[in-house]
Every structure is written in structure tokens, then in C-alpha cells.
mmCIF file of the N, C-alpha and C atoms, coordinates in Angstrom:
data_MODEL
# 
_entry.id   MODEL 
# 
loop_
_atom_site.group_PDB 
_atom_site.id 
_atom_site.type_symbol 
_atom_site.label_atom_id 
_atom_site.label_alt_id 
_atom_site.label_comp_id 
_atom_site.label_asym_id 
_atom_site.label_entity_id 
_atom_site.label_seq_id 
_atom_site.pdbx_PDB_ins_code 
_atom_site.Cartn_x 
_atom_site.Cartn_y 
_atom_site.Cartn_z 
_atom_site.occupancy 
_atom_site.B_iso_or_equiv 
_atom_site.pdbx_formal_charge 
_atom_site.auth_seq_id 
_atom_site.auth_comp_id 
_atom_site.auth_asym_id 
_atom_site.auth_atom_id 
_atom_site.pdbx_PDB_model_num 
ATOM 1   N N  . UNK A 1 1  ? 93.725  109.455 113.761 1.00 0.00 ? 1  UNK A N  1 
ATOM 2   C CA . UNK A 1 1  ? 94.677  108.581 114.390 1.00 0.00 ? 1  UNK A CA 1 
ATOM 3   C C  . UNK A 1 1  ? 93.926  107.716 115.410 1.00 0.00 ? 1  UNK A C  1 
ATOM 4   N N  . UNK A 1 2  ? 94.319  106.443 115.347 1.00 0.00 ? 2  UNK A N  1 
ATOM 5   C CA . UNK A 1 2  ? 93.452  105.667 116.494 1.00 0.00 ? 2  UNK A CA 1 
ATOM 6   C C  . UNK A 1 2  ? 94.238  104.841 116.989 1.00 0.00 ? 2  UNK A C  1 
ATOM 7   N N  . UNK A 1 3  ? 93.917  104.211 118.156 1.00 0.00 ? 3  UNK A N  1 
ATOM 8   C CA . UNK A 1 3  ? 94.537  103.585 119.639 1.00 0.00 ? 3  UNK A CA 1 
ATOM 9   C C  . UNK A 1 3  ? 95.571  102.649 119.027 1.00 0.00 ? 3  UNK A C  1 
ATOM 10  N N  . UNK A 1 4  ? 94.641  101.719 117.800 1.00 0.00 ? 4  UNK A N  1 
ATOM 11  C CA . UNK A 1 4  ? 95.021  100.418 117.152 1.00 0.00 ? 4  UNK A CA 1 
ATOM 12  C C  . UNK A 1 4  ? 96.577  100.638 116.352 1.00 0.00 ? 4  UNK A C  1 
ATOM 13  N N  . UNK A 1 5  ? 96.161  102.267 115.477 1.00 0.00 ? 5  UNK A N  1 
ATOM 14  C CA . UNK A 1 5  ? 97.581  102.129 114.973 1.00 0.00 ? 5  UNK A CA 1 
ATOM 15  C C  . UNK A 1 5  ? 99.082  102.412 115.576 1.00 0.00 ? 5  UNK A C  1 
ATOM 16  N N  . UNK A 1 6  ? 98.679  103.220 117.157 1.00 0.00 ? 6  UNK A N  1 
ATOM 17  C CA . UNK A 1 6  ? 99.488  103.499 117.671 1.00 0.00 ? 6  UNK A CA 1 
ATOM 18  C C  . UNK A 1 6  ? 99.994  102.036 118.204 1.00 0.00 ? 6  UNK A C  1 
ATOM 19  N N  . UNK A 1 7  ? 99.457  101.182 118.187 1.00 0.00 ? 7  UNK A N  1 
ATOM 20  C CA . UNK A 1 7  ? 100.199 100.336 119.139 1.00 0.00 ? 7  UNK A CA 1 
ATOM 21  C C  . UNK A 1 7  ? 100.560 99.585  118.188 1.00 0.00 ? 7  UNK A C  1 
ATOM 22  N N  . UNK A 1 8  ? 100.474 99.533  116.633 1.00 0.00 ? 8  UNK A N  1 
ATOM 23  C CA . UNK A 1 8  ? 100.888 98.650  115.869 1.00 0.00 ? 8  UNK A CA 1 
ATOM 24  C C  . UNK A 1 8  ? 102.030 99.329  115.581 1.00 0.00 ? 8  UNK A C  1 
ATOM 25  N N  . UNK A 1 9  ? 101.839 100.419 115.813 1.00 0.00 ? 9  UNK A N  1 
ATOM 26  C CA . UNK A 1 9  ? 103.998 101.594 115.266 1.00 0.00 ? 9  UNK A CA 1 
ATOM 27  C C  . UNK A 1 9  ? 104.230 100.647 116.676 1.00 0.00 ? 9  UNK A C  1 
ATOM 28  N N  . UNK A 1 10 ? 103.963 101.119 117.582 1.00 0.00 ? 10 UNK A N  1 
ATOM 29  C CA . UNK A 1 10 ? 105.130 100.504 118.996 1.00 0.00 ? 10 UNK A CA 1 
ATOM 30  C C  . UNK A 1 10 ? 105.667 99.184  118.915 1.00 0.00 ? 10 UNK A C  1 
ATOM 31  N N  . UNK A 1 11 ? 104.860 98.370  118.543 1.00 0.00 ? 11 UNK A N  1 
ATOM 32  C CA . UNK A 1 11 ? 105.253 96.901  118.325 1.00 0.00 ? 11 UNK A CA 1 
ATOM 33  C C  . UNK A 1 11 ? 106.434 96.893  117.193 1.00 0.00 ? 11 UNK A C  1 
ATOM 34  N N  . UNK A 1 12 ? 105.722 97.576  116.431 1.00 0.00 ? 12 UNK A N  1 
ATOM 35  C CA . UNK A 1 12 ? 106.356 96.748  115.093 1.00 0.00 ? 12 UNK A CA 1 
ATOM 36  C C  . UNK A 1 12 ? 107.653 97.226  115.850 1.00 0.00 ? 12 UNK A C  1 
ATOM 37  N N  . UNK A 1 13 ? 108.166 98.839  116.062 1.00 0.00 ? 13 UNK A N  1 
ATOM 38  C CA . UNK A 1 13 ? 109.100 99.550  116.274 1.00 0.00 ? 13 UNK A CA 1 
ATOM 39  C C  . UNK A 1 13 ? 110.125 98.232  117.219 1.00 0.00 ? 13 UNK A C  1 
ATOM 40  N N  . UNK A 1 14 ? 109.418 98.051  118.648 1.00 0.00 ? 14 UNK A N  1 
ATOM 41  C CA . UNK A 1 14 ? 110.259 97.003  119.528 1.00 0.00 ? 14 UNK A CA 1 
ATOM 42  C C  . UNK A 1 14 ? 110.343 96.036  118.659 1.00 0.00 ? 14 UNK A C  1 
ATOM 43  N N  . UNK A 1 15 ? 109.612 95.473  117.807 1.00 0.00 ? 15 UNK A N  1 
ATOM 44  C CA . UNK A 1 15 ? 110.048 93.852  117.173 1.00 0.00 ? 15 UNK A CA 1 
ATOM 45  C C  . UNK A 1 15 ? 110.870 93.745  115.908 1.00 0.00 ? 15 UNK A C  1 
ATOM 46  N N  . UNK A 1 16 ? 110.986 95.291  115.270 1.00 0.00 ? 16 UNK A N  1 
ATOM 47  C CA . UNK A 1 16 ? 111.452 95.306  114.140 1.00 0.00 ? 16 UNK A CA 1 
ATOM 48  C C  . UNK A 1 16 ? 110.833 94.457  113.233 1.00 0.00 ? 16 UNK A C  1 
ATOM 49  N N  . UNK A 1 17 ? 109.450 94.652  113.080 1.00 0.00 ? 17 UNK A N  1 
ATOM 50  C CA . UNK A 1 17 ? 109.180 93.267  111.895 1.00 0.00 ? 17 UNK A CA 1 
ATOM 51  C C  . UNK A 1 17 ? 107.505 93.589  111.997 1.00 0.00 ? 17 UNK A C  1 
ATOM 52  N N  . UNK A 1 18 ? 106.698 93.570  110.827 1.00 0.00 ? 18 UNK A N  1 
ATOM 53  C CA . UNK A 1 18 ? 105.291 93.916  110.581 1.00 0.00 ? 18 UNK A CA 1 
ATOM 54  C C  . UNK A 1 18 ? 104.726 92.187  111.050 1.00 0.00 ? 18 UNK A C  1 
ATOM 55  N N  . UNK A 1 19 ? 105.621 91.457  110.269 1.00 0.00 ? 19 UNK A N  1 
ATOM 56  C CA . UNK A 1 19 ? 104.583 89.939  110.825 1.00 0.00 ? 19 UNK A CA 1 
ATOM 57  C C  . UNK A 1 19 ? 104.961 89.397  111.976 1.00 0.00 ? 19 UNK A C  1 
ATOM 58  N N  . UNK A 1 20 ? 105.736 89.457  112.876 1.00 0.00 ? 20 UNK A N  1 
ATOM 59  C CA . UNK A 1 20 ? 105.930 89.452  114.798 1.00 0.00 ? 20 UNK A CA 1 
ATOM 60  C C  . UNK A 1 20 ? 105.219 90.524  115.296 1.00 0.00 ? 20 UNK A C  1 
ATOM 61  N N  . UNK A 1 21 ? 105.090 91.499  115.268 1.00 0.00 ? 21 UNK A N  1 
ATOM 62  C CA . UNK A 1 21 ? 104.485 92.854  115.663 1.00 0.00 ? 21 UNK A CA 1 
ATOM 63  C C  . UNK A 1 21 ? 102.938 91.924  115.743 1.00 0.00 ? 21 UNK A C  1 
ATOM 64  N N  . UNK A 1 22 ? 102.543 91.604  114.369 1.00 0.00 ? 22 UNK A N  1 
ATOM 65  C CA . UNK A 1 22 ? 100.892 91.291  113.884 1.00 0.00 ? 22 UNK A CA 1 
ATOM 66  C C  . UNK A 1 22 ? 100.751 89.847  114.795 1.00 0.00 ? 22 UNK A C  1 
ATOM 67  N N  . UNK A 1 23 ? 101.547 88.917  114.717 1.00 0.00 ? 23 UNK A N  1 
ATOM 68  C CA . UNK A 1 23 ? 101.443 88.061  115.742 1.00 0.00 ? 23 UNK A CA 1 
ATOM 69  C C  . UNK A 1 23 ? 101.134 88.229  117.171 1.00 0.00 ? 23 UNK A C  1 
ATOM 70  N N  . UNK A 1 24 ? 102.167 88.972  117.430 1.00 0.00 ? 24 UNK A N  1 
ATOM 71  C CA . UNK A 1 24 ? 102.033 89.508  119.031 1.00 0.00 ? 24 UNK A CA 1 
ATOM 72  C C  . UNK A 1 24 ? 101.040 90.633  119.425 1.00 0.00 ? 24 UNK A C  1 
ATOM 73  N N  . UNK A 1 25 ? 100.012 91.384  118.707 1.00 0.00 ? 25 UNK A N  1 
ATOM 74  C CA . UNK A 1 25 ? 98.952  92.004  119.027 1.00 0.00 ? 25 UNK A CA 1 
ATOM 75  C C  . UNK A 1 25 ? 97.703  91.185  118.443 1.00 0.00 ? 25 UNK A C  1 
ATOM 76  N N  . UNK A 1 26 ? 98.023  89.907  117.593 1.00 0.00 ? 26 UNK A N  1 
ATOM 77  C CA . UNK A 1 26 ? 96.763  89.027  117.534 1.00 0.00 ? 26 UNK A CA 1 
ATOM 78  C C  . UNK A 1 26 ? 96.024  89.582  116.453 1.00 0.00 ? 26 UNK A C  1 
ATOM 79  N N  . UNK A 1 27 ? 96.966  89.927  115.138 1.00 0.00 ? 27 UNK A N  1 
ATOM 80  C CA . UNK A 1 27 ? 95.889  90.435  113.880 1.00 0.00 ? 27 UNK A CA 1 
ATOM 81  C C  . UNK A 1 27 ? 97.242  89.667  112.707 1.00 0.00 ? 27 UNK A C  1 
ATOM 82  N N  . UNK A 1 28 ? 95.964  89.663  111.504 1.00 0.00 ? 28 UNK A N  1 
ATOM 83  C CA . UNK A 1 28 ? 96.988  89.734  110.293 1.00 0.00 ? 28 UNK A CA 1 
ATOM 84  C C  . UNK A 1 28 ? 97.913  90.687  109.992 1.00 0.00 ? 28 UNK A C  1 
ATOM 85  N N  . UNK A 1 29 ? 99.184  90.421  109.195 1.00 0.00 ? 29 UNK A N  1 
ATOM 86  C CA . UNK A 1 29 ? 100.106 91.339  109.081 1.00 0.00 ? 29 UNK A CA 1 
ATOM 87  C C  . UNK A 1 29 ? 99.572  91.693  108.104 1.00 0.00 ? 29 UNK A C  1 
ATOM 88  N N  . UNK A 1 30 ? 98.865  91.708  107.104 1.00 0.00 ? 30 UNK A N  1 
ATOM 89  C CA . UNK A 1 30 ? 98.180  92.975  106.284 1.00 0.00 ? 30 UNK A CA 1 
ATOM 90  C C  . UNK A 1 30 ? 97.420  93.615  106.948 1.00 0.00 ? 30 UNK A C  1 
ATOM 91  N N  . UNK A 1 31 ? 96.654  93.126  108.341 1.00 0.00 ? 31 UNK A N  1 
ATOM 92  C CA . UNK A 1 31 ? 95.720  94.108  109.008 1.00 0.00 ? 31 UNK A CA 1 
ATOM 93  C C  . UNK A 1 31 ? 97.221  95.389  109.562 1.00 0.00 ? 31 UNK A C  1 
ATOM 94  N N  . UNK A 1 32 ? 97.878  94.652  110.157 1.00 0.00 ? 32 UNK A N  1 
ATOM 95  C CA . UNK A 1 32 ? 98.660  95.804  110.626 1.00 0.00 ? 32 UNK A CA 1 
ATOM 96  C C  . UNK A 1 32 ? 99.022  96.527  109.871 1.00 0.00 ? 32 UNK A C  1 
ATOM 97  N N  . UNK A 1 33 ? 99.594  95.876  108.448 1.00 0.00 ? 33 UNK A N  1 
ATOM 98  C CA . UNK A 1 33 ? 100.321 96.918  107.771 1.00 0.00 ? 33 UNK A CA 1 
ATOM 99  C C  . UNK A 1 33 ? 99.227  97.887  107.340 1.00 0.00 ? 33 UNK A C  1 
ATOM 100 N N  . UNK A 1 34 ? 98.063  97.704  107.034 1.00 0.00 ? 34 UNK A N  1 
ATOM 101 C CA . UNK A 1 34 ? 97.119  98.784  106.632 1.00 0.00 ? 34 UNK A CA 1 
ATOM 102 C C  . UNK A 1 34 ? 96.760  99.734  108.045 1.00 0.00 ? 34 UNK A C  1 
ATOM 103 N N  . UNK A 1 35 ? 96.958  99.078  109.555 1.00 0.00 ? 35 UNK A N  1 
ATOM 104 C CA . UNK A 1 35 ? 96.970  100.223 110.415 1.00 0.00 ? 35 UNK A CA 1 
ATOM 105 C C  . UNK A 1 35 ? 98.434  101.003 109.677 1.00 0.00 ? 35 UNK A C  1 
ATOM 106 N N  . UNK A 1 36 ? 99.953  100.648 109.575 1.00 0.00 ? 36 UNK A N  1 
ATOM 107 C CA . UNK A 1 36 ? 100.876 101.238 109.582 1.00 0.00 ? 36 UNK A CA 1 
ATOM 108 C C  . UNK A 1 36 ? 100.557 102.462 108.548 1.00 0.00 ? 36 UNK A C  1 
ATOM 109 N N  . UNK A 1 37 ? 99.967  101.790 107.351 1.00 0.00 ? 37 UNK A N  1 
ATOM 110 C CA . UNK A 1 37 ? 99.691  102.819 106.129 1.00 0.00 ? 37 UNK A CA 1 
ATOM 111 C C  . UNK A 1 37 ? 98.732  104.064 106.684 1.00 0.00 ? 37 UNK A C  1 
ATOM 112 N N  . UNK A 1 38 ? 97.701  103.541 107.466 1.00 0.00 ? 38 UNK A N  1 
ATOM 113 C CA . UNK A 1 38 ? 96.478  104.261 107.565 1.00 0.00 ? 38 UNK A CA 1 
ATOM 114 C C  . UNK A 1 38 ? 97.552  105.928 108.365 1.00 0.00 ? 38 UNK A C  1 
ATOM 115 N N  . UNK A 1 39 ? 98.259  105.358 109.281 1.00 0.00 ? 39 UNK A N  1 
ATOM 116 C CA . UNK A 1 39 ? 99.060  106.014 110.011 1.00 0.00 ? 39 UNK A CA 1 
ATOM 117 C C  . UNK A 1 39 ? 99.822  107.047 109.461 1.00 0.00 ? 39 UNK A C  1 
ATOM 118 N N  . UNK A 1 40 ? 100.649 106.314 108.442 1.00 0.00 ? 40 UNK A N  1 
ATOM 119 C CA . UNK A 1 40 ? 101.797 107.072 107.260 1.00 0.00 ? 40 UNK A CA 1 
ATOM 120 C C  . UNK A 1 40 ? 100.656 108.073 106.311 1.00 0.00 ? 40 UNK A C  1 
ATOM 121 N N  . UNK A 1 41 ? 100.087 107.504 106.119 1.00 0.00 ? 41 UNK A N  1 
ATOM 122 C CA . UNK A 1 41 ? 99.161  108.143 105.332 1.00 0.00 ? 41 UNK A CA 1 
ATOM 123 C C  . UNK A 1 41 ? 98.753  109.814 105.762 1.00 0.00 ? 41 UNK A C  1 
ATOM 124 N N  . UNK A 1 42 ? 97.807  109.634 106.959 1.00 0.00 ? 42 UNK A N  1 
ATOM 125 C CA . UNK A 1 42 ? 97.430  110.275 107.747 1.00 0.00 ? 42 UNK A CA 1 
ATOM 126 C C  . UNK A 1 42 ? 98.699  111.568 108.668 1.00 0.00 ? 42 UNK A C  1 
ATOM 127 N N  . UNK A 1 43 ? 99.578  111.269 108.546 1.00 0.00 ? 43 UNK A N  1 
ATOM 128 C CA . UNK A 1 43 ? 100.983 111.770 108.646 1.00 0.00 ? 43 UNK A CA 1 
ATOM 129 C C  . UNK A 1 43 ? 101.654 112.103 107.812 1.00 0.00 ? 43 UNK A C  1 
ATOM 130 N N  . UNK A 1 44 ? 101.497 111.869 106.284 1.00 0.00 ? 44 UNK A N  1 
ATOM 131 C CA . UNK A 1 44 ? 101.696 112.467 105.354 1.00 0.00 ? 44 UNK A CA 1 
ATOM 132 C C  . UNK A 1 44 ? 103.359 111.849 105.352 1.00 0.00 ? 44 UNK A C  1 
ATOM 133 N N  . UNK A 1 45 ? 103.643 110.905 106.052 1.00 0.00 ? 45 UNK A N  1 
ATOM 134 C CA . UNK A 1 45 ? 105.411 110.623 105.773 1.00 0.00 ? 45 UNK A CA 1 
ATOM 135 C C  . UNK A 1 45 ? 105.229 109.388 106.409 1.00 0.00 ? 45 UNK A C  1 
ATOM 136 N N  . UNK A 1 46 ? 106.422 108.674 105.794 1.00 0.00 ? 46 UNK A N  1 
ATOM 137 C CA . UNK A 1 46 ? 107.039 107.169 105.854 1.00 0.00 ? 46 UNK A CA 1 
ATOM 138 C C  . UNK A 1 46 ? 107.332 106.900 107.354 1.00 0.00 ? 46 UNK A C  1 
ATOM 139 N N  . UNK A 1 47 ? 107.175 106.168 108.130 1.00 0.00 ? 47 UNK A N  1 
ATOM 140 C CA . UNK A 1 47 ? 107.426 106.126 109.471 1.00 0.00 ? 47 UNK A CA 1 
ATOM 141 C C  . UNK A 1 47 ? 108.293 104.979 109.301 1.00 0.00 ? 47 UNK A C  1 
ATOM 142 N N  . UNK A 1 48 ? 108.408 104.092 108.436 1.00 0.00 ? 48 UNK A N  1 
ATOM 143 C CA . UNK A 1 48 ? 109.599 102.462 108.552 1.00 0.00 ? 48 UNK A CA 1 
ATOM 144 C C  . UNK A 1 48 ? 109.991 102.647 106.951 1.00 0.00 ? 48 UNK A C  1 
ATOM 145 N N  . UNK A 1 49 ? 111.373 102.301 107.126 1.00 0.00 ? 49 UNK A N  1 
ATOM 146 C CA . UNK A 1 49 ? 111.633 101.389 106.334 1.00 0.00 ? 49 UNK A CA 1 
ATOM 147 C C  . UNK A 1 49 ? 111.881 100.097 105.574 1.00 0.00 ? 49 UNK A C  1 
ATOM 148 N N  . UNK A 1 50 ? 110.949 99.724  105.193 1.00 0.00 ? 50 UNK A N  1 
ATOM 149 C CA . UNK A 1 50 ? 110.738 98.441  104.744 1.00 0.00 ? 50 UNK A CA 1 
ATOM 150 C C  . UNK A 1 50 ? 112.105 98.070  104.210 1.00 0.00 ? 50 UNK A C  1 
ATOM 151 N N  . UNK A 1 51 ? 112.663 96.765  104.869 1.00 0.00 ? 51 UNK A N  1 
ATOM 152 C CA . UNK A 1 51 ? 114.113 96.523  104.593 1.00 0.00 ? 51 UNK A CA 1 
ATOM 153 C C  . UNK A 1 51 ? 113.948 94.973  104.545 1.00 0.00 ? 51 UNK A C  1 
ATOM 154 N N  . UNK A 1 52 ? 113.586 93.934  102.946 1.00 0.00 ? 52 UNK A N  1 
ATOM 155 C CA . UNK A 1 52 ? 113.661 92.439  103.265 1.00 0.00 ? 52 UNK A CA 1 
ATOM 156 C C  . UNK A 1 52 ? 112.563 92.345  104.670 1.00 0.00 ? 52 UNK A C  1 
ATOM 157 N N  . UNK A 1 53 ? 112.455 91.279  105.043 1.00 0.00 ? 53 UNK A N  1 
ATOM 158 C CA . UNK A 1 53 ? 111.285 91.000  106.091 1.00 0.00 ? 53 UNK A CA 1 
ATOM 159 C C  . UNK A 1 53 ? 111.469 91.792  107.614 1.00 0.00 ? 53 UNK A C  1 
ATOM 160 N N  . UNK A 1 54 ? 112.417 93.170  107.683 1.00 0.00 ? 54 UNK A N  1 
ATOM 161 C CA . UNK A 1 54 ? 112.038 93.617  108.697 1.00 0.00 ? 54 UNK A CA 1 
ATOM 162 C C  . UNK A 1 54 ? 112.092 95.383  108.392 1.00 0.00 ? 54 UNK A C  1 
ATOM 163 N N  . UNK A 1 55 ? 111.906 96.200  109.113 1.00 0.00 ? 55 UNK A N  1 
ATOM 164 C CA . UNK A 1 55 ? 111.513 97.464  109.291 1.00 0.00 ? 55 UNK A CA 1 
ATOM 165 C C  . UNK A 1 55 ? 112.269 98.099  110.362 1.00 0.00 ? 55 UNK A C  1 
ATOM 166 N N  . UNK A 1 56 ? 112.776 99.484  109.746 1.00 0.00 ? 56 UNK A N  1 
ATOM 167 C CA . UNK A 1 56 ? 113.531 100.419 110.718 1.00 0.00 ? 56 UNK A CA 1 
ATOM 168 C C  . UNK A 1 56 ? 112.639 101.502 110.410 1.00 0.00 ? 56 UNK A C  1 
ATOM 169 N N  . UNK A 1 57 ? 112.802 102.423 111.516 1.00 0.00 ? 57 UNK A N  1 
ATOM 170 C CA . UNK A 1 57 ? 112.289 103.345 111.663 1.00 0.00 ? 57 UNK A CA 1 
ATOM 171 C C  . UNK A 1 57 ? 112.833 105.182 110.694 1.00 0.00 ? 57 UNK A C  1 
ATOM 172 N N  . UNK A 1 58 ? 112.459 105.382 109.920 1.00 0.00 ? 58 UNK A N  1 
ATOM 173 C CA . UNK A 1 58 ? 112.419 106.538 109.018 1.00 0.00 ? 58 UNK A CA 1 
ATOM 174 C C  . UNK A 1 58 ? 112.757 107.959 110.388 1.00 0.00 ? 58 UNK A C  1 
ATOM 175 N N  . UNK A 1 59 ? 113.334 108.702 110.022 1.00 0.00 ? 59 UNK A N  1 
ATOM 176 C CA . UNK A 1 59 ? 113.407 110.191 110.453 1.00 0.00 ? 59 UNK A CA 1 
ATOM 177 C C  . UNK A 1 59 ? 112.381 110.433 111.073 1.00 0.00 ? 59 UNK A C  1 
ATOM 178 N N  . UNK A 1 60 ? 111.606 110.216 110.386 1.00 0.00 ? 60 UNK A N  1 
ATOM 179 C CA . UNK A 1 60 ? 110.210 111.049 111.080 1.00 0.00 ? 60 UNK A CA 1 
ATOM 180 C C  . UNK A 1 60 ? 109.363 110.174 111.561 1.00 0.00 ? 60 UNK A C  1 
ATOM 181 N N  . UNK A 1 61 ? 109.608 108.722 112.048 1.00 0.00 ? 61 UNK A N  1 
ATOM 182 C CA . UNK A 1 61 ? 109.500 107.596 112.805 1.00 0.00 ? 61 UNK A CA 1 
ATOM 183 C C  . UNK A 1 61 ? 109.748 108.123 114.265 1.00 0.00 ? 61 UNK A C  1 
ATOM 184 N N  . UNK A 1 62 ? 111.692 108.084 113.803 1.00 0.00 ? 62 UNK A N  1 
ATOM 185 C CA . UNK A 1 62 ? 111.901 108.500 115.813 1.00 0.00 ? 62 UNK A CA 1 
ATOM 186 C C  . UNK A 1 62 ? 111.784 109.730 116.157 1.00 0.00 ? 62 UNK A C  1 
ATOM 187 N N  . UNK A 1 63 ? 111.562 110.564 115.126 1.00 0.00 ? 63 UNK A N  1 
ATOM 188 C CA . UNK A 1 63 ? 110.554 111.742 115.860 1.00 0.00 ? 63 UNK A CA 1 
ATOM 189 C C  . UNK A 1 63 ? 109.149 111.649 116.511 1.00 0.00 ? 63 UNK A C  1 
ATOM 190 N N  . UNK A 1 64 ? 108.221 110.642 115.887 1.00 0.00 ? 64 UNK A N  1 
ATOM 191 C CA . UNK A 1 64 ? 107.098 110.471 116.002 1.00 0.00 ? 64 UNK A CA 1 
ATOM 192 C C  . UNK A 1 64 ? 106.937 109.422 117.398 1.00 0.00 ? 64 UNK A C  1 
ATOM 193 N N  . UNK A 1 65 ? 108.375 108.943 117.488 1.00 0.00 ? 65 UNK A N  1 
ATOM 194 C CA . UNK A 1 65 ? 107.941 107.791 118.681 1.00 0.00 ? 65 UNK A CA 1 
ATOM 195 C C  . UNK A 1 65 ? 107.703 108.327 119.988 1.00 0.00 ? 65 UNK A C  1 
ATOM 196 N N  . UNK A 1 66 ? 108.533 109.595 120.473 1.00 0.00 ? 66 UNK A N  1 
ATOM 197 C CA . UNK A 1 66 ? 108.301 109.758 122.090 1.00 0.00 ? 66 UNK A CA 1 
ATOM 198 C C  . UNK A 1 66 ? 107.213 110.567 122.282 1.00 0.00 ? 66 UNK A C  1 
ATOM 199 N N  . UNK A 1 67 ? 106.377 110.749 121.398 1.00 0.00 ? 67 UNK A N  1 
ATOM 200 C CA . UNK A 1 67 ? 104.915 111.247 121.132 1.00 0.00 ? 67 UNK A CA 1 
ATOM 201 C C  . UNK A 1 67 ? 103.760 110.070 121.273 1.00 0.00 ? 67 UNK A C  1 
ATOM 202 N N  . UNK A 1 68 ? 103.930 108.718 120.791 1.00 0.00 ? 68 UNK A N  1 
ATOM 203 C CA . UNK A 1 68 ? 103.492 107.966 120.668 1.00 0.00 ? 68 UNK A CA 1 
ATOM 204 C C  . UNK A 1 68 ? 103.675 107.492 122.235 1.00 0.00 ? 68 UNK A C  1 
ATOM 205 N N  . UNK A 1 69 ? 104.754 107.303 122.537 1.00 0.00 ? 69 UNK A N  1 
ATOM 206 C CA . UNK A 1 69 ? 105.137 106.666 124.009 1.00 0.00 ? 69 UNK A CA 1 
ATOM 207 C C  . UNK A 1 69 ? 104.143 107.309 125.228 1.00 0.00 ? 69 UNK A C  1 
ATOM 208 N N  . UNK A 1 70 ? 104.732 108.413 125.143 1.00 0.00 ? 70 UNK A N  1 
ATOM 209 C CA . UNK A 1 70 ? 104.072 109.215 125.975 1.00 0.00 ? 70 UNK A CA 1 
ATOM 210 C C  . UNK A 1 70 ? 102.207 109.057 125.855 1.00 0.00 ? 70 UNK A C  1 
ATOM 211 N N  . UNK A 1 71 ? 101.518 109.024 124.495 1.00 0.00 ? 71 UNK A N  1 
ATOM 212 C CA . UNK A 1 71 ? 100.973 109.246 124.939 1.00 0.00 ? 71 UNK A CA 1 
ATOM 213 C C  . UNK A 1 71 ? 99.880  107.500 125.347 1.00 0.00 ? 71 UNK A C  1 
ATOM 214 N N  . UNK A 1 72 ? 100.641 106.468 124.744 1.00 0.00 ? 72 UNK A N  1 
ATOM 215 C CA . UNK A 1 72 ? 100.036 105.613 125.330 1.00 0.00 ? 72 UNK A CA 1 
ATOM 216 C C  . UNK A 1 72 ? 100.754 105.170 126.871 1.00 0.00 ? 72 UNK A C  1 
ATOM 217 N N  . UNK A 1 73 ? 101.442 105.424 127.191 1.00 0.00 ? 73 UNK A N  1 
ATOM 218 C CA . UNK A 1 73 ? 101.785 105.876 128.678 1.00 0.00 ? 73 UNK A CA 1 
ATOM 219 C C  . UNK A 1 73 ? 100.840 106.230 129.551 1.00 0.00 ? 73 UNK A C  1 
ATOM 220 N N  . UNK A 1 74 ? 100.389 107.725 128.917 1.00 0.00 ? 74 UNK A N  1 
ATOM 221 C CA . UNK A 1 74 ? 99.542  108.107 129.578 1.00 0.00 ? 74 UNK A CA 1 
ATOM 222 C C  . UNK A 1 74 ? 97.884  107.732 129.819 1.00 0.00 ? 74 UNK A C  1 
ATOM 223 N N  . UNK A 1 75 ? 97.474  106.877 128.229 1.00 0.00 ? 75 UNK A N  1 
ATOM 224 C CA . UNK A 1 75 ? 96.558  105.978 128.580 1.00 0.00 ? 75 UNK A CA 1 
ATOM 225 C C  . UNK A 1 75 ? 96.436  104.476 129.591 1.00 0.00 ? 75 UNK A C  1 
ATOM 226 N N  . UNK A 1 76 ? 97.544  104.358 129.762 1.00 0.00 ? 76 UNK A N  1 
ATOM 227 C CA . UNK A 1 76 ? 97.956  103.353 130.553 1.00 0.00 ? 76 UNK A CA 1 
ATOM 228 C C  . UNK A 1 76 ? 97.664  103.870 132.288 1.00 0.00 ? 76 UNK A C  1 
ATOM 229 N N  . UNK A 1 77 ? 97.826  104.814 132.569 1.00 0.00 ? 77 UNK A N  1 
ATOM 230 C CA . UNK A 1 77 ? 97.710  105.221 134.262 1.00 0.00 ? 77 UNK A CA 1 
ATOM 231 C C  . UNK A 1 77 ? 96.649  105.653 134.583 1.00 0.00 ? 77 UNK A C  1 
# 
């Protein structure tokens, strides 16, 4: 798991959308979506649902988020 994909789940998560998310952290939206995959992958489960051009978060998304929060939170202080 690395820094990059965590902050590409957080984005996408607040923007609802892989190509605003990829805009607003300054990469291609295939770069992100291959962080998102690398992520899902690596987690062994779907974290969004791909819905037409935007994305909700899967079961085991908003389980995975106040893990994510927290811990770039805590890289933050």
C-alpha cells in the first residue's frame, strides 16, 4: 500500500469521480485509476463503484475509509 494510492481513494471518495480526483492531485486518470486498482487489488475487494462517469464507494470502501483518514491524518501532524 502506498501514500499515492491512499490519497487517490480520498479524492476520488470527496469528488466522486476518477477524472476530477486525477485533475485535482495533478496525474492522469488512468494513472489514478491504476493507483485505485493497485489498491483493490492489493485488498483483494472493490472499493468504488464504477457508476457512468462517477464512483460510489462499495461496502468495503466505507469500511476502509476511517482507516485511510486516520491514517493520513496522522501523517499530516
Amino acid at each position: 500500500m502506498e501514500l499515492g494510492q491512499l490519497e487517490a481513494f480520498l479524492v476520488a471518495v470527496r469528488l466522486h469521480s476518477f477524472s476530477r480526483a486525477a485533475e485535482a492531485i495533478g496525474v492522469t486518470q488512468p494513472s489514478l485509476s491504476a493507483r485505485i486498482l493497485a489498491l483493490e487489488a492489493e485488498l483483494e475487494e472493490p472499493l468504488f463503484h464504477r457508476i457512468g462517469r462517477g464512483v460510489r464507494l462499495t461496502d468495503a470502501g466505507r469500511a476502509f475509509l476511517p482507516y485511510v483518514q486516520r491514517a493520513m491524518d496522522t501523517l499530516q501532524t
